[in-house]
Structures are given as structure tokens and as C-alpha cells.
MDTraj code that builds the backbone (N, CA, C; nanometers):
import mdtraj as md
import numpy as np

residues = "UNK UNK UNK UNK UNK UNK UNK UNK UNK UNK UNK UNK UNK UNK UNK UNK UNK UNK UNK UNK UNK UNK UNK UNK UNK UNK UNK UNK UNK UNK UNK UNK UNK UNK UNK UNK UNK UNK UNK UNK UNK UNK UNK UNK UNK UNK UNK UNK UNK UNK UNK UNK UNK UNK UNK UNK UNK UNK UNK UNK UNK UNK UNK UNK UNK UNK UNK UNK UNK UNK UNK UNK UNK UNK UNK UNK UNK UNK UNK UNK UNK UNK UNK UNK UNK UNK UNK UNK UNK UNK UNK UNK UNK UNK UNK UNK UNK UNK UNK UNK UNK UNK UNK UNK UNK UNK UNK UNK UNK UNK UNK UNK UNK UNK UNK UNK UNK UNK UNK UNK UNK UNK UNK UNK UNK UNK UNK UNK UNK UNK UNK UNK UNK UNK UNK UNK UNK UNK UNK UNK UNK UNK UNK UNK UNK UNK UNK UNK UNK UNK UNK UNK UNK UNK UNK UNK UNK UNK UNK UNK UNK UNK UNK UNK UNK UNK UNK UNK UNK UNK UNK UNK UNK UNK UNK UNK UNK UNK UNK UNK UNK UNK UNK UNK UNK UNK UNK UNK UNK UNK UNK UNK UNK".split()
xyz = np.array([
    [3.8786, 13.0351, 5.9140],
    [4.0012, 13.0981, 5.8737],
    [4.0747, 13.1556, 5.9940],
    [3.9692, 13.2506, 6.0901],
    [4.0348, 13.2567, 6.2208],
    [4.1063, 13.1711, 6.3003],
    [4.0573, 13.0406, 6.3165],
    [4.1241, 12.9196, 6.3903],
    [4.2487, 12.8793, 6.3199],
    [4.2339, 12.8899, 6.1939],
    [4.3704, 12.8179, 6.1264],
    [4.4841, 12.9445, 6.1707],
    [4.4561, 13.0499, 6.1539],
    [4.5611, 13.1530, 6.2026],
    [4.5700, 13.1525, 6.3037],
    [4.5271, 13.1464, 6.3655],
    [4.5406, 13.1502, 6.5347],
    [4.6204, 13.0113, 6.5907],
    [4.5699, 12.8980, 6.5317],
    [4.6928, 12.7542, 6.5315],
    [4.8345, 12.7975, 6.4736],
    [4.8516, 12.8271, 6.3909],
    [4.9629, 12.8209, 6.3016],
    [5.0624, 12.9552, 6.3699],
    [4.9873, 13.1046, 6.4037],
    [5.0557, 13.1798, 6.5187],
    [5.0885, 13.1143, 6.6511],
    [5.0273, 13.0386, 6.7030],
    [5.0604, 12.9490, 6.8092],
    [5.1925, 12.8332, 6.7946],
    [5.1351, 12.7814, 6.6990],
    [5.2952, 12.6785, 6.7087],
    [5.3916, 12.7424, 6.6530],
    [5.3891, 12.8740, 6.5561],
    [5.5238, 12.9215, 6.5643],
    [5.5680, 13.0073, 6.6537],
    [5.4839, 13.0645, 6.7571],
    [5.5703, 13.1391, 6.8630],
    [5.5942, 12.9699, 6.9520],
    [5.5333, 12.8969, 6.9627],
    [5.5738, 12.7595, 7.0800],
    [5.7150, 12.7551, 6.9966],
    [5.7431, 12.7220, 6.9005],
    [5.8346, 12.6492, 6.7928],
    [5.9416, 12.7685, 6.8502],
    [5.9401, 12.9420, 6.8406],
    [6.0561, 13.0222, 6.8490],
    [6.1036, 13.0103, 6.9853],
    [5.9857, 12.9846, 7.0609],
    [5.9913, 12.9378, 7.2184],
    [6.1186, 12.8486, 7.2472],
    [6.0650, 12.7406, 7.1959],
    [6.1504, 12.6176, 7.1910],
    [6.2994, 12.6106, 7.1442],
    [6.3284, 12.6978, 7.0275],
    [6.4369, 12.6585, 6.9554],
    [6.5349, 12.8058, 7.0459],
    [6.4702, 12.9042, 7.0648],
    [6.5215, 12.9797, 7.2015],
    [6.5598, 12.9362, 7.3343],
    [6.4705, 12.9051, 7.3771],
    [6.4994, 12.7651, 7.4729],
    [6.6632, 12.6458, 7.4318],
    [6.6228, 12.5908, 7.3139],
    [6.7407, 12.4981, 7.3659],
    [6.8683, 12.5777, 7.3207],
    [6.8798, 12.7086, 7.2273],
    [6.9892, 12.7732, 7.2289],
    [7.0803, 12.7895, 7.3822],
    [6.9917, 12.8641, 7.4614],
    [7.0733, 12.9156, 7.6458],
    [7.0522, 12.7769, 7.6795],
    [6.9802, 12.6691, 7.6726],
    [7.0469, 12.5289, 7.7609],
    [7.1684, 12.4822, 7.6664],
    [7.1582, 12.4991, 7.5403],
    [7.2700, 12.4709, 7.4776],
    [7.4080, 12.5493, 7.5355],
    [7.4205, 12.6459, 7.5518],
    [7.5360, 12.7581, 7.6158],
    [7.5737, 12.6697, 7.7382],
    [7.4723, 12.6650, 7.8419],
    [7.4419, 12.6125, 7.9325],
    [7.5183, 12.4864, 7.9455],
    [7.4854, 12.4093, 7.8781],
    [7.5512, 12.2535, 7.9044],
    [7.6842, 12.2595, 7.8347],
    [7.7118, 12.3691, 7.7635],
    [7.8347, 12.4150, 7.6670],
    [7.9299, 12.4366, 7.8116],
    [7.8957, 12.4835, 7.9284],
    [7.9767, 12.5933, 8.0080],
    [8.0203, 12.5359, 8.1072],
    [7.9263, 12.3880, 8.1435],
    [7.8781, 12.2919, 8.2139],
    [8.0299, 12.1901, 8.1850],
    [8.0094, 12.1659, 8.0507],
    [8.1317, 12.0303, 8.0202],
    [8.2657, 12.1121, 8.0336],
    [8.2825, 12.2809, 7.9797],
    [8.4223, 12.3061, 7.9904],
    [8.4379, 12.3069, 8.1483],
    [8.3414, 12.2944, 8.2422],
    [8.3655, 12.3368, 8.3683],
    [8.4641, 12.2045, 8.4009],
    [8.3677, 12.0735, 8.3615],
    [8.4079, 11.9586, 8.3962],
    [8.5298, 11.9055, 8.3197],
    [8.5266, 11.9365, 8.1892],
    [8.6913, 11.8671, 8.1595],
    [8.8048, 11.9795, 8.2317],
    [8.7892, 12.0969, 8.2905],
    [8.8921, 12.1660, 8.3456],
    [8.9136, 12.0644, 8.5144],
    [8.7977, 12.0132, 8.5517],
    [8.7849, 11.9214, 8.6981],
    [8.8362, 11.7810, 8.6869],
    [8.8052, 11.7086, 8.5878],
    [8.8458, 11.5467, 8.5137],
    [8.9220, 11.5702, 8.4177],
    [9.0282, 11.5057, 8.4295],
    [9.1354, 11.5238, 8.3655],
    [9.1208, 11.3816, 8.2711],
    [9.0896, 11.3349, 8.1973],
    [9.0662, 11.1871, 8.1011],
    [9.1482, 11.1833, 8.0519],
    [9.2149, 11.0685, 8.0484],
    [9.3330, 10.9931, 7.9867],
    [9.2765, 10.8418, 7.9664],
    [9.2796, 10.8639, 7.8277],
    [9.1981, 10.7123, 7.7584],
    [9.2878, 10.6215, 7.7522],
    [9.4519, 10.5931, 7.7603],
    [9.5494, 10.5043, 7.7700],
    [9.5309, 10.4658, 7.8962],
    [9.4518, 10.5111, 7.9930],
    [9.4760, 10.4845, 8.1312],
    [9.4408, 10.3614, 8.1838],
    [9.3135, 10.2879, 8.1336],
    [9.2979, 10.1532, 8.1556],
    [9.3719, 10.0563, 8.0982],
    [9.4151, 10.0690, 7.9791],
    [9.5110, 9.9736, 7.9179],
    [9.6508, 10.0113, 8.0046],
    [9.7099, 10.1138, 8.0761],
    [9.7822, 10.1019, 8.1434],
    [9.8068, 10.0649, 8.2563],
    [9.6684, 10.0377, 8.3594],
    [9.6435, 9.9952, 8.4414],
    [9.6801, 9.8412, 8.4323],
    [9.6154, 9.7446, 8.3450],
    [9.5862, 9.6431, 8.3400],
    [9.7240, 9.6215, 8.2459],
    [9.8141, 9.6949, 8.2083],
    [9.9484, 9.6383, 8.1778],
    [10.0050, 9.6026, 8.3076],
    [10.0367, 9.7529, 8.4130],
    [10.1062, 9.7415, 8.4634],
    [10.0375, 9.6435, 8.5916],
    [9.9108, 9.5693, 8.5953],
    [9.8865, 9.4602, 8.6603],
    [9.9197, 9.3231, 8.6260],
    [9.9233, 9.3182, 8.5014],
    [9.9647, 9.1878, 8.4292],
    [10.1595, 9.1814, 8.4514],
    [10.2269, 9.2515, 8.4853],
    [10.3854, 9.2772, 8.5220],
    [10.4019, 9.2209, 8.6424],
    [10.3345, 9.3180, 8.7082],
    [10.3213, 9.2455, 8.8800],
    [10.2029, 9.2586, 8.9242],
    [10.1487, 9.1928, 8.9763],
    [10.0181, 9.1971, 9.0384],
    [9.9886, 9.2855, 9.1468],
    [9.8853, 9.3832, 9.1372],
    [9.8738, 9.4663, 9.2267],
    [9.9464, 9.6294, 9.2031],
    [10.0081, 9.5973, 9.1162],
    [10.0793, 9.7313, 9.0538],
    [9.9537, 9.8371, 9.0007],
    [9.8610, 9.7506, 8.9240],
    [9.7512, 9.8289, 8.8370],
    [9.6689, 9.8749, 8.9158],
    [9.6466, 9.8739, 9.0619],
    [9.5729, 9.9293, 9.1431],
    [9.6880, 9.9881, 9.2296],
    [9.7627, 10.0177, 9.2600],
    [9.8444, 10.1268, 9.2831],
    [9.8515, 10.2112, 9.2154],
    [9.8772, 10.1953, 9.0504],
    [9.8523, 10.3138, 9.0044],
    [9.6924, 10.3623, 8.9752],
    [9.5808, 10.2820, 8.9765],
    [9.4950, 10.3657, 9.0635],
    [9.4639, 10.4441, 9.1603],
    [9.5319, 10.4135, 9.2319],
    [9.5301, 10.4066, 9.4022],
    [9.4226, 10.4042, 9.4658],
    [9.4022, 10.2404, 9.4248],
    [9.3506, 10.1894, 9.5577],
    [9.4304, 10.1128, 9.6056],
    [9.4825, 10.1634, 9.6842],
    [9.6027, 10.0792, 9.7654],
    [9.5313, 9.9850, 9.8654],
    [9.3924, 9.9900, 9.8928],
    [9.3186, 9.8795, 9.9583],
    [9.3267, 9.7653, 9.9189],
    [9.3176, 9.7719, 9.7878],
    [9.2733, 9.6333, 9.7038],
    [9.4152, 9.5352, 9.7119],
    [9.5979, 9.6249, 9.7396],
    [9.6442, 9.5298, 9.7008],
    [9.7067, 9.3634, 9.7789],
    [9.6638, 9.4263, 9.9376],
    [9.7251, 9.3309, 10.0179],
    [9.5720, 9.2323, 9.9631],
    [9.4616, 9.2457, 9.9244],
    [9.3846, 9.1282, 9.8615],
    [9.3931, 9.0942, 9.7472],
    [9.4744, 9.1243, 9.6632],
    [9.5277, 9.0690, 9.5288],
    [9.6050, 8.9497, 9.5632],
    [9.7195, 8.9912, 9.6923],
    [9.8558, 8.9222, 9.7192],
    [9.7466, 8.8134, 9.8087],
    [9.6894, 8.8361, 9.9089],
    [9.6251, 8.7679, 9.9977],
    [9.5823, 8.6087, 9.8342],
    [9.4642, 8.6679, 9.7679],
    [9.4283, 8.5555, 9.6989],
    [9.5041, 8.4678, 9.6062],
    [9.6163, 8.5316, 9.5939],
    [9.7109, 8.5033, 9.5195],
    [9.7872, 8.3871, 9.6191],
    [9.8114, 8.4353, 9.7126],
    [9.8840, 8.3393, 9.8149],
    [9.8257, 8.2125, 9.8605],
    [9.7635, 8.2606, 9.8950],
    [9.6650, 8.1592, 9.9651],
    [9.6701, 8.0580, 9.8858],
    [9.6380, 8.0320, 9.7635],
    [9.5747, 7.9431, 9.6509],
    [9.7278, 7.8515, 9.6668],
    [9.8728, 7.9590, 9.6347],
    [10.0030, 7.8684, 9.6094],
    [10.0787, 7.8292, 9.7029],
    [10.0356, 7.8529, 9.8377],
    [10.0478, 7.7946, 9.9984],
    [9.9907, 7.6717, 9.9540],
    [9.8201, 7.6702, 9.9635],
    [9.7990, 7.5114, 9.9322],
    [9.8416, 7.4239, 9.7795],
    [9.9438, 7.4851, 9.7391],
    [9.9473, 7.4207, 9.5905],
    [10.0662, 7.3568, 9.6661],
    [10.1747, 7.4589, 9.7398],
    [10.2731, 7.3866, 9.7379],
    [10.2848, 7.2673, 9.8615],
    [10.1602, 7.2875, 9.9500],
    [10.0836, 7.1623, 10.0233],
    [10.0822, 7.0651, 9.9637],
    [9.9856, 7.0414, 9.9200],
    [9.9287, 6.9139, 9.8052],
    [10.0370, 6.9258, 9.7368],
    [10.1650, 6.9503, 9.6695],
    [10.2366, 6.9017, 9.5496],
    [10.3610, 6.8407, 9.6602],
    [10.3440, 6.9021, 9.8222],
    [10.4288, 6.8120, 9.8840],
    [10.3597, 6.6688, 9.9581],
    [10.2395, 6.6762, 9.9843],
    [10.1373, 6.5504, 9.9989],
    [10.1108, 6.4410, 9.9024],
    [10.1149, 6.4855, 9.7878],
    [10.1531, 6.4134, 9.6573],
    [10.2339, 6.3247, 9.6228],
    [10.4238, 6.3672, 9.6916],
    [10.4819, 6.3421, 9.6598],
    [10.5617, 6.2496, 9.7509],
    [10.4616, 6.2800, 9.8712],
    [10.4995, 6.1302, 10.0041],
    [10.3778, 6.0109, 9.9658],
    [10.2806, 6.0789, 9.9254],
    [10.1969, 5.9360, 9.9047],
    [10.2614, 5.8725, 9.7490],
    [10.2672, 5.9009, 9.6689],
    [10.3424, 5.8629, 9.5417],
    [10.5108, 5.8181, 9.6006],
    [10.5420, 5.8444, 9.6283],
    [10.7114, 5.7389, 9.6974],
    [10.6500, 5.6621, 9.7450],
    [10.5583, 5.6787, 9.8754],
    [10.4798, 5.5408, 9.9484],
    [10.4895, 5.4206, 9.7846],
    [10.3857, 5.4697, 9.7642],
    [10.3294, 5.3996, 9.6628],
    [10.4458, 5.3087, 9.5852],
    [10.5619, 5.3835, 9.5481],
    [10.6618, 5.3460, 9.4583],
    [10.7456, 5.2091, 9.5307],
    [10.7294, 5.2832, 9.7019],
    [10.8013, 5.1371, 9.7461],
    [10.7265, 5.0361, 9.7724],
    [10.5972, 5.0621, 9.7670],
    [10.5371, 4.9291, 9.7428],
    [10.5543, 4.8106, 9.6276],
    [10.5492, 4.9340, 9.5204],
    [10.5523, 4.8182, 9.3988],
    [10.6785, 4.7648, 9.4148],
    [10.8139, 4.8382, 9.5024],
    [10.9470, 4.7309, 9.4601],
    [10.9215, 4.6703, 9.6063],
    [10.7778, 4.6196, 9.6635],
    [10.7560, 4.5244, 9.7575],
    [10.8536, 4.5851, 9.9065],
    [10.8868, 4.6750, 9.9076],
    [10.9010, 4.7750, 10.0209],
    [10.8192, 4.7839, 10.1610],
    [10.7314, 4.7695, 10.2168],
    [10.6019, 4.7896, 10.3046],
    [10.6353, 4.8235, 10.4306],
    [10.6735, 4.9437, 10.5032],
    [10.7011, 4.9158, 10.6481],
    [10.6037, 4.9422, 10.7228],
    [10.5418, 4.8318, 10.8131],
    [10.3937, 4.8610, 10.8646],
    [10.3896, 4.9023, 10.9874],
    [10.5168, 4.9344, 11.0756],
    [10.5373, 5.0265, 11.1647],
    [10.5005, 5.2045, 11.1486],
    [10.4971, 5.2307, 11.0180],
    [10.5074, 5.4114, 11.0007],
    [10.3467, 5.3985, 10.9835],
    [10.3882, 5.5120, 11.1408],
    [10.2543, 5.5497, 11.1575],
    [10.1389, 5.6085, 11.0513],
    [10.2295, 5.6789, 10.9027],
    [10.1154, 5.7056, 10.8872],
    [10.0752, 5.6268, 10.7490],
    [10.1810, 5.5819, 10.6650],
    [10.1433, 5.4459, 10.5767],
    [10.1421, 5.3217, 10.5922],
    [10.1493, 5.2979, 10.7441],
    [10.1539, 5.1264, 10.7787],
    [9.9806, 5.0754, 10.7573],
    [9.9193, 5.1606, 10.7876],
    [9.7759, 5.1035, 10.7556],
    [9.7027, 5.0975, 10.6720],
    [9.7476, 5.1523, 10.5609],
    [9.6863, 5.1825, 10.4387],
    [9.7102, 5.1419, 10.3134],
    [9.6099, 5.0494, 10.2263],
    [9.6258, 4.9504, 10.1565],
    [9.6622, 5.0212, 10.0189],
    [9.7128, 4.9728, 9.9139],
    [9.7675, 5.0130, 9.7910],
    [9.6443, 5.1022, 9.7202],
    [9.5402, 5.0839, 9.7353],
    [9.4358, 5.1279, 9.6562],
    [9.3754, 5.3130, 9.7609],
    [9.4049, 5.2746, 9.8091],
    [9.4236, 5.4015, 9.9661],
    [9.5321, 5.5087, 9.9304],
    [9.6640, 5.4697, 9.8235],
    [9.7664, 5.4994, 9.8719],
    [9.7323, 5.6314, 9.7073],
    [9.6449, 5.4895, 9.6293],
    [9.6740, 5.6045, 9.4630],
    [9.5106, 5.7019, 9.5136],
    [9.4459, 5.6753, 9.5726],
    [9.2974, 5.7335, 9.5810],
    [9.3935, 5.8663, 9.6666],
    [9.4689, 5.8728, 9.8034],
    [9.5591, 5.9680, 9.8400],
    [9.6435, 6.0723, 9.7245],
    [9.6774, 5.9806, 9.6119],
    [9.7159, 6.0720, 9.5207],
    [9.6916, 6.1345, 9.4555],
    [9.5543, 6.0705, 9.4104],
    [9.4316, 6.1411, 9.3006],
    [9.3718, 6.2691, 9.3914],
    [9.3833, 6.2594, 9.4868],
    [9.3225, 6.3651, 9.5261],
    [9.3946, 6.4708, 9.5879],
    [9.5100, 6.4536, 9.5846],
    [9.6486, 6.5742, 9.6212],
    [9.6889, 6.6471, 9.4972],
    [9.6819, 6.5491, 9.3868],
    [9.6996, 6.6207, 9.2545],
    [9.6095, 6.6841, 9.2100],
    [9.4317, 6.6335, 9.2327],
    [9.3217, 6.7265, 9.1947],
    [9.3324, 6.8439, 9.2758],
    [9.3800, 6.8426, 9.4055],
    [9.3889, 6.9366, 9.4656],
    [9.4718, 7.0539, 9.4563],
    [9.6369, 7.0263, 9.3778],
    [9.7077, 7.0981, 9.3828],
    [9.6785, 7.1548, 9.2278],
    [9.6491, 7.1203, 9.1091],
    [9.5538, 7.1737, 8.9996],
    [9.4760, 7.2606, 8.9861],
    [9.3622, 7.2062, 9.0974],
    [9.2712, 7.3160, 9.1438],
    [9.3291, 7.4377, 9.2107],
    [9.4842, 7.4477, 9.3000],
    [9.5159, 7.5867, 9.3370],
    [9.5507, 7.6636, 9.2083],
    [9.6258, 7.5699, 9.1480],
    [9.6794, 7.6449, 9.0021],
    [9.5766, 7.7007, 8.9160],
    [9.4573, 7.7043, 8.9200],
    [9.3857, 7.7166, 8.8477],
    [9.2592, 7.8572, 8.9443],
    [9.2779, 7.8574, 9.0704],
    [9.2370, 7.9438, 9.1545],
    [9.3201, 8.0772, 9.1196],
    [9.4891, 8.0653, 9.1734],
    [9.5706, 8.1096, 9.1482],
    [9.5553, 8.2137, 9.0167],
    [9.5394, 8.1326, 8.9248],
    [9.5762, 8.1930, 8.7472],
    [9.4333, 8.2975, 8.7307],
    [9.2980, 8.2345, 8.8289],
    [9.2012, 8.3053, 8.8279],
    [9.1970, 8.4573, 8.8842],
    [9.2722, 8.4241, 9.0082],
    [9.3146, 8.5792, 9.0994],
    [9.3960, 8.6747, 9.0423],
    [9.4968, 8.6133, 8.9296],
    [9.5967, 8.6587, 8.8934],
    [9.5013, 8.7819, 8.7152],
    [9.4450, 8.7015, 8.6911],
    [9.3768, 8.7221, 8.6005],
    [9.2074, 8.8390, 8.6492],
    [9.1936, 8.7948, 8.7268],
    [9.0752, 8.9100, 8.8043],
    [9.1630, 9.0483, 8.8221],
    [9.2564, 9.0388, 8.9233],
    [9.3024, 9.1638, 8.9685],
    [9.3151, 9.2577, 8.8273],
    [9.3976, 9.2124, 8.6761],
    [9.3897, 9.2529, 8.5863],
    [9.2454, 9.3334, 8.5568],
    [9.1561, 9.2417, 8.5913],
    [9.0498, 9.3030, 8.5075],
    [9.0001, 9.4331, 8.5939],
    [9.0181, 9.3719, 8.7249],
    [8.9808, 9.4925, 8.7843],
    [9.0614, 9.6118, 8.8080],
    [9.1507, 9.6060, 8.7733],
    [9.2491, 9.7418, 8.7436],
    [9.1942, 9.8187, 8.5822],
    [9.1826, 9.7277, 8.5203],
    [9.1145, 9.7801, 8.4039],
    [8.9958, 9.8799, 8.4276],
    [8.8971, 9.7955, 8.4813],
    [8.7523, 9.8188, 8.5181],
    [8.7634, 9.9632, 8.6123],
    [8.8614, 9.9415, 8.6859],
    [8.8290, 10.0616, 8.8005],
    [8.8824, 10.2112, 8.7461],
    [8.9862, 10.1694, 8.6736],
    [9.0277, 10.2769, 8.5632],
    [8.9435, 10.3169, 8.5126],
    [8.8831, 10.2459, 8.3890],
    [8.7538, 10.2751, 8.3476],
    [8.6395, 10.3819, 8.4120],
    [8.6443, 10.3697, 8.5281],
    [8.5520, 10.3997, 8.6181],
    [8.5736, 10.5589, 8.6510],
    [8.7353, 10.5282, 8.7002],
    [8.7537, 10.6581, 8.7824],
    [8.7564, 10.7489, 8.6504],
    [8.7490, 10.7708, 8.5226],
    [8.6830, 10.8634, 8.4169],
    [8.5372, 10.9005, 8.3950],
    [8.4927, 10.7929, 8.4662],
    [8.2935, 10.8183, 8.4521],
    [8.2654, 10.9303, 8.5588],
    [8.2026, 11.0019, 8.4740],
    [8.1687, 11.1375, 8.5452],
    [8.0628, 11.1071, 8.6426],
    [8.0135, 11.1562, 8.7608],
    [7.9070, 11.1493, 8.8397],
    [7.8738, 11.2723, 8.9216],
    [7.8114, 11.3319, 8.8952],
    [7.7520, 11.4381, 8.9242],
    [7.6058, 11.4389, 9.0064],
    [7.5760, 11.5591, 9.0608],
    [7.4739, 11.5631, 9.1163],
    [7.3277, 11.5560, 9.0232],
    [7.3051, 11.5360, 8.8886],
    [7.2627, 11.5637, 8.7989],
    [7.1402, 11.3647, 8.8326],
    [7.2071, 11.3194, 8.8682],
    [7.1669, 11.1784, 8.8837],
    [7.1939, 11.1204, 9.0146],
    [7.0500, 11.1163, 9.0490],
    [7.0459, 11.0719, 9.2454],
    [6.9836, 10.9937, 9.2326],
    [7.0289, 10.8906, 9.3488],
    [6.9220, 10.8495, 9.3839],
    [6.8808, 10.8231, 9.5840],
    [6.7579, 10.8430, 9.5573],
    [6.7516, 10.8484, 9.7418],
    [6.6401, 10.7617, 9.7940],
    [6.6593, 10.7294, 9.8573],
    [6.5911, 10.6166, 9.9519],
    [6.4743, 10.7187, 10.0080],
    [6.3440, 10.7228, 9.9978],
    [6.2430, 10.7393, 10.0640],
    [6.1577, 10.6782, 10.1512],
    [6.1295, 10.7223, 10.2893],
    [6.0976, 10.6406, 10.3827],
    [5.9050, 10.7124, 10.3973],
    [5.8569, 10.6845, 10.3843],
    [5.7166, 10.7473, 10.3908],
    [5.5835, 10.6731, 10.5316],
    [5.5396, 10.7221, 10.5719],
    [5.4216, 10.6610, 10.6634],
    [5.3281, 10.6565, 10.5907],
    [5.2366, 10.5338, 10.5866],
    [5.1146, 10.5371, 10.5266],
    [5.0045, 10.5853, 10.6020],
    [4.9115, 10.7249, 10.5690],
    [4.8368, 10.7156, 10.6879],
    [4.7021, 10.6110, 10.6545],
    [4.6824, 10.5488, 10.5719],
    [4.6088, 10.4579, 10.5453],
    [4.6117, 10.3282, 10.6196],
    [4.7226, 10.3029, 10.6538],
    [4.7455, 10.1845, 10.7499],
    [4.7250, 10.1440, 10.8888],
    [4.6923, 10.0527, 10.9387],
    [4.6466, 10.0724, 11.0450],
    [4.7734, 10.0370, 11.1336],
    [4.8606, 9.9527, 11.1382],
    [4.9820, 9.9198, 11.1623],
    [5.0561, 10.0245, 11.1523],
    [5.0651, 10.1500, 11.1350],
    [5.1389, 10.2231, 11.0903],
    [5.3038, 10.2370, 11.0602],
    [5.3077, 10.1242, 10.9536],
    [5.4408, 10.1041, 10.8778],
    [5.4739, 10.1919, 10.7435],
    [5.6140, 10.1437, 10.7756],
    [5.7239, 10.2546, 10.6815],
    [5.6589, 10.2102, 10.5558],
    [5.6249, 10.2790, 10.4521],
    [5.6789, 10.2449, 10.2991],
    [5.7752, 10.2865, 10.2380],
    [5.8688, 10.1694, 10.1799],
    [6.0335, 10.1797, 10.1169],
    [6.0205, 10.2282, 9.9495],
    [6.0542, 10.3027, 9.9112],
    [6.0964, 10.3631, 9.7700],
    [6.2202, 10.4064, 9.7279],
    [6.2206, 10.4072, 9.6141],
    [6.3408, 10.4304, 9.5478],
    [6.3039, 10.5595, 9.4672],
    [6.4118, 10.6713, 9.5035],
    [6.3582, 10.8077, 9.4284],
    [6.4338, 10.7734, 9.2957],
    [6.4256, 10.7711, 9.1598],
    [6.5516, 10.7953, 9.1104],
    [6.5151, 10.9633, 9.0173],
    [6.5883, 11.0585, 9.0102],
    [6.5827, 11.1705, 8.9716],
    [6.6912, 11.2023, 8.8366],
    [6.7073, 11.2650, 8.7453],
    [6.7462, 11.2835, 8.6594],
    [6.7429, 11.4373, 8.5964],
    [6.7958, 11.5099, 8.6163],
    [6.8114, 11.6818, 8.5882],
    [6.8693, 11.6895, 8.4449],
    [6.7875, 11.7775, 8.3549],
    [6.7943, 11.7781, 8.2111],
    [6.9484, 11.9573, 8.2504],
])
top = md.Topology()
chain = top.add_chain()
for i, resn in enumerate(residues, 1):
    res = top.add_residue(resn, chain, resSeq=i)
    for name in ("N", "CA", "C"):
        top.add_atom(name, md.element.get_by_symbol(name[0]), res)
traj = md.Trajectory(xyz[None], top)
């Protein structure tokens, strides 16, 4: 009869312990978030506004992030792709005339650069200026379409809270067990309730 009282006084002072306990961490993490929404200001339209105002003009949606890093590489991948589009759609369009004056039996075998090259040379030249200039359009629409997401994404982001509450640190340790006496590499990861 002693033991059963003596258990049952035990887990209810652990139990008043406990529910005392998470009352002041409750206050606690209460005092904690007003600290932080007075520091982070959250605006939940903010990614859908991002990734509007990237889909308008490109590179806009990370300005109004500001990462103004990102946008000369929005324009950079963007360019690049419709430099070689408008390459190949002008390479295209000298081997395809070639081609055209052949069929009305045209051939001048002086020009240096279609005098040597046989009809089957001339459409294989074309097939592959047009796969080529396709493929920018399709690079292009990809860059155009990334930067979006990542204006979204980074928006997204710059609302995620990060605090000291969650570390992580690289630990470098000596083994004295080793005879070589090498580093051992770890990963701390820590987590504060």
C-alpha cells in the first residue's frame, strides 16, 4: 500500500512539474514569436508578386527581391540562347536559298562556300540550323520560365525564419586512437527546444 502511494505521489508531483514547466516555456515561446513578427515583417502576396512581376519582364521579380545579382544572369541566359537563335535562323536561311537555286538548276561552283557542296549537304546544313535554332527557343522559354520560379522560390524564402535555434557546425576532431594522426569530419546538427 506504501509503494502504490508513494508511485502515484510521484507522478503527480512529476505530472505538476511538467504541466508547470510547459506553462513559462509556453510564455516563453509566446514572447519569442511576438519578438519575431515585430523583426519579419510577412507578406504572403509576396511570392505571387514576385513571380508576376517576373513573368512582365524578366528580372523584375528579383529586383523586387533584391537580389540585384541574379539579374544581369537572367538577361545573360536569356540572351545568349536568342543571339544563337537569331544565328542559326540566319544560317538556315542561306543554306535553304542555296538549296532553292538549285532546284531551279541555279549552281554557281565558284562561291566559296556552296560551290562544293552537294544537294544532300545542302538539306543535312538545314536540318541542323533549324534543330539548332528550336533548340535556342526552347533554352530561351526555359530561362525565361526558371527566373520566374526563382523569384517565386526566393520570396518564399526570404519569409523563412532562421534563427540561432538550428545550427549546424562542422566538427573537426583528432583521433587519439590513430596512428596517422588524422582529422575526423562530423556534422554537429543541434536543435534548441
Amino acid at each position: 500500500m506504501r509503494n502504490k502511494l508513494f508511485i502515484i505521489s510521484f507522478l503527480f508531483l512529476a505530472i505538476c512539474n511538467q504541466v508547470v514547466g510547459q506553462e513559462l516555456e509556453g510564455k516563453i515561446v509566446e514572447e519569442e514569436k511576438i519578438e519575431l513578427l515585430d523583426d519579419v515583417v510577412s507578406d504572403p502576396v509576396a511570392p505571387s508578386r514576385a513571380a508576376f512581376y517576373s513573368s512582365i519582364v524578366p528580372g523584375l521579380g528579383q529586383i523586387y527581391n533584391k537580389k540585384y545579382w541574379k539579374v544581369p544572369l537572367v538577361y545573360a541566359g536569356m540572351g545568349v540562347p536568342i543571339y544563337f537563335w537569331a544565328d542559326n535562323q540566319r544560317n538556315y536561311v542561306r543554306y535553304r536559298d542555296e538549296y532553292k537555286r538549285r532546284l531551279q538548276g541555279i549552281k554557281d561552283t565558284s562561291d566559296p562556300t556552296f560551290g562544293g557542296l552537294d544537294d544532300q549537304r545542302l538539306i543535312d546544313a538545314q536540318n541542323y540550323y533549324r534543330r539548332s535554332r528550336d533548340l535556342s527557343v526552347v533554352i530561351t522559354i526555359g530561362v525565361y520560365i526558371l527566373s520566374i520560379v526563382d523569384a517565386n522560390v526566393d520570396a518564399h524564402l526570404m519569409q523563412f525564419n532562421v534563427n540561432d535555434k538550428l545550427t549546424i557546425k562542422p566538427a573537426f576532431e583528432l583521433n587519439p586512437m590513430d596512428m596517422n594522426n588524422q582529422y575526423q569530419y562530423a556534422i554537429n546538427v543541434q536543435y534548441r527546444f
